[in-house]
C-alpha positions in Angstrom: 17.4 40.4 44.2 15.6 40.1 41.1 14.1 36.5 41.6 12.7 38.1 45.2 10.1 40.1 43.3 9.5 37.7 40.6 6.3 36.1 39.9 5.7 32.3 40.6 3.5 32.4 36.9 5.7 35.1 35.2 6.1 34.1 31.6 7.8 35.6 28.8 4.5 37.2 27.8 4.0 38.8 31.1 5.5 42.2 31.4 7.3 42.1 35.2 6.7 45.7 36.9 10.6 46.8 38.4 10.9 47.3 42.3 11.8 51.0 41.3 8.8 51.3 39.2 6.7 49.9 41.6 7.8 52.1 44.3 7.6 55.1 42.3 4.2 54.6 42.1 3.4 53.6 45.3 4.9 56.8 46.7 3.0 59.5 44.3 0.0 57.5 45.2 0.7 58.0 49.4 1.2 61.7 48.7 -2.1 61.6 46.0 -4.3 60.2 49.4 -2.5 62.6 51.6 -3.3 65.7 49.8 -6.9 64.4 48.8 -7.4 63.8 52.2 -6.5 67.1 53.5 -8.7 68.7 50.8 -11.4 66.6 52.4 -10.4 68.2 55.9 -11.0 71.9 54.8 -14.0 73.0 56.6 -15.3 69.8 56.6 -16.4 67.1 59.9 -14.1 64.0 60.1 -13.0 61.5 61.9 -9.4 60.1 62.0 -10.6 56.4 60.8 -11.9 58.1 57.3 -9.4 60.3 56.6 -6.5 57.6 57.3 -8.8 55.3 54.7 -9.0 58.0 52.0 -5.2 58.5 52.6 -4.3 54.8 52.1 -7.1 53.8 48.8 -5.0 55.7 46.3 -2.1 53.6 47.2 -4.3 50.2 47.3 -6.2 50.3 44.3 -2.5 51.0 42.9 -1.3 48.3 43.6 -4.4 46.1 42.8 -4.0 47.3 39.7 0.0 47.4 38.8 -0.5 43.7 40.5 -2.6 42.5 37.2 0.0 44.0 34.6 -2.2 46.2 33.3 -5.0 44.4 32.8 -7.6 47.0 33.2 -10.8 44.7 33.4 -9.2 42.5 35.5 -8.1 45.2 37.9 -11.5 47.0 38.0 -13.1 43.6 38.7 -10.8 43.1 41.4 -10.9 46.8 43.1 -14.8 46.5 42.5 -14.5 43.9 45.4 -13.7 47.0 47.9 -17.6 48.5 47.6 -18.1 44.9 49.6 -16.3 46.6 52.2 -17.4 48.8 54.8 -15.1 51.8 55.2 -17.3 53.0 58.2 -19.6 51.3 60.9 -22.4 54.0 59.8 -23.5 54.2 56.1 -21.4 57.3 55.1 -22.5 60.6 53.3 -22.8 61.7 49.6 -19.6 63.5 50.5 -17.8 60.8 51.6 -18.9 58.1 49.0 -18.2 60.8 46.4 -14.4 61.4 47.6 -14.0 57.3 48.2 -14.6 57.1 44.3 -12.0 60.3 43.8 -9.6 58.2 45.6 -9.8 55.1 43.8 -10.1 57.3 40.4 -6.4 58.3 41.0 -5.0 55.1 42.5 -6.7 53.2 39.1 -4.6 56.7 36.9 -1.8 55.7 39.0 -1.5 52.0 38.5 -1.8 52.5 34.6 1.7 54.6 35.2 0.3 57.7 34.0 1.9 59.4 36.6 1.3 63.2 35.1 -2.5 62.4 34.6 -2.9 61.3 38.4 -1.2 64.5 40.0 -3.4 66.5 37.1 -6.2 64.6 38.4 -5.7 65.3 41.8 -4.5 68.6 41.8 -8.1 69.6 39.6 -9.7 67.7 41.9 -8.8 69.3 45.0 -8.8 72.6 43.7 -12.6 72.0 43.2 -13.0 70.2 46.2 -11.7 73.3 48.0 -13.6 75.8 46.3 -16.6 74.2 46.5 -16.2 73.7 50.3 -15.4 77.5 50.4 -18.2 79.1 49.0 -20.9 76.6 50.4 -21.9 75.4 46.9 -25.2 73.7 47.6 -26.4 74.9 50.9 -29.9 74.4 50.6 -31.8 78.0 51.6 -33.2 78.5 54.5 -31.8 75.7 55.6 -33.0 76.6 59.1 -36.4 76.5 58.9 -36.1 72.8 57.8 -36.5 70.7 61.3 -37.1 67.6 62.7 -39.5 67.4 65.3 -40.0 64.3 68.0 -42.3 64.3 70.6 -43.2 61.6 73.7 -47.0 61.7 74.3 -48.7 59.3 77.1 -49.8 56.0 75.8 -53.6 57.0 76.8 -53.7 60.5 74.1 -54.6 59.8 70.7 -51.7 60.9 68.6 -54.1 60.8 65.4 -54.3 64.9 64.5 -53.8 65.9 68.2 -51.4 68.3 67.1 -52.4 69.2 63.4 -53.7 72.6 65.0 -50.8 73.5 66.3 -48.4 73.0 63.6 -50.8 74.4 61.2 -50.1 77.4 63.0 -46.4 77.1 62.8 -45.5 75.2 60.3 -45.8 75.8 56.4 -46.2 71.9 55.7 -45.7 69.0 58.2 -45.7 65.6 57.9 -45.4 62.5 60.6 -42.9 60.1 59.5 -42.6 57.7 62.4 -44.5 56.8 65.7 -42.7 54.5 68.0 -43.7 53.3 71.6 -40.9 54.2 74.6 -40.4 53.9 78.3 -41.6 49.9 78.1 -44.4 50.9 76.0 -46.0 53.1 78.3 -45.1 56.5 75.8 -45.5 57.4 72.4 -42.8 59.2 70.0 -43.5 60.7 67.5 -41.0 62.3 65.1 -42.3 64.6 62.0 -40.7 66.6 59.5 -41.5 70.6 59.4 -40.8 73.4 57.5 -41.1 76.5 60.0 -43.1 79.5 58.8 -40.7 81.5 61.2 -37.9 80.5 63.1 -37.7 82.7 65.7 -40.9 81.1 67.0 -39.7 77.8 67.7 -39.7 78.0 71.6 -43.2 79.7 71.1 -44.2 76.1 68.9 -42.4 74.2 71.7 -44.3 75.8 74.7 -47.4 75.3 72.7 -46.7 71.2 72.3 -46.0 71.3 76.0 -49.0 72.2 77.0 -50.7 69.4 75.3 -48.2 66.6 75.6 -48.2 66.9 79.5 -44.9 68.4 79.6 -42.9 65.5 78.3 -39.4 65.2 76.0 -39.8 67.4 72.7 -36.5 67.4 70.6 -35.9 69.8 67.9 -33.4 69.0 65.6 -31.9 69.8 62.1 -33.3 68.2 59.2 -31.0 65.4 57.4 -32.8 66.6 54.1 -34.9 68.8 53.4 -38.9 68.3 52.4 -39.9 68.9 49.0 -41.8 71.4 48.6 
């Protein structure tokens, strides 16, 4: 049984990990990504691909690194190979990137065998995680008047100012971050970023733009971050 788990370059110099020390840590890694991936899941938007990923790394970059006998260079080169590796077919968030790295903090505690320093880790971790989550540390204020504004013009109206007037009006600043043509280039969109002087006269702004834009598509939507001021 012993010669199954053997290395084919095991030496005498080479320390060989035991099947019951391997899967000793393998299994407090599993339950490491389990619980760091139901921290992730309190109060927070997922989907079932990420969460199953951030369940698994702790137990892969484990491995990777028990695999190289402690080696800690060589392991981090190795595991450094996974940023080549796209967890998600969209670019992920800061919160997502930031819990990836959590993950593969514990699974590289793990490998090492400190087994008491991962769960610390994790536990300290998640703790943080959770109260962070809880009390909305770092909701930017006023979050709401922060908006993202397209708008589909005919080919035929000069975009250049045409509604500087009425965002002026509206708006505290304003500022037009992308034009693109639509409908086989016989429209205009254009997409700016406001900051709303009040928001409870959006539909006022909107009926405004309406008039001027011929009554075409005007989208309102939340700002992915917010304008400096």
């Amino acid at each position: 049984m012993d010669n199954i788990f053997k290395g084919l370059f095991d030496n005498d110099l080479v320390s060989v990990i035991s099947p019951k020390d391997f899967l000793i840590c393998l299994g407090v890694s599993l339950i490491i990504g389990l619980a760091m991936a139901f921290a992730y899941m309190y109060r927070t938007r997922y989907t079932k691909s990420f969460v199953v990923t951030l369940a698994l790394l702790p137990a892969v970059v484990c491995v990777v690194i028990m695999m190289v006998n402690g080696n800690v260079g060589a392991g981090v080169a190795v595991a450094g190979a996974f940023s080549l590796v796209r967890f998600r077919s969209v670019p992920g968030s800061a919160k997502e990137i930031c819990t990836l790295f959590l993950a593969m903090g514990a699974g590289l505690i793990m490998g090492m065998g400190y087994i008491g320093f991962a769960l610390l880790f994790t536990l300290v971790m998640c703790l943080a995680f959770l109260v962070y989550n809880r009390f909305d540390f770092g909701s930017a204020k006023n979050a709401e008047k922060y908006k993202t504004l397209r708008i589909t013009i005919p080919e035929d109206l000069d975009y250049t100012g045409v509604f500087d007037d009425i965002l002026n009006m509206y708006t505290k600043t304003y500022e037009l971050t992308g034009v693109k043509t639509t409908n086989m280039g016989s429209m205009f969109r254009l997409t700016y970023d406001v900051l709303l002087k009040d928001p409870q006269k959006e539909k006022e702004m909107i009926d405004r733009i309406r008039e001027r834009n011929g009554n075409l598509e005007i989208t309102v939507s939340k700002q992915a971050a917010a304008m400096e001021l």
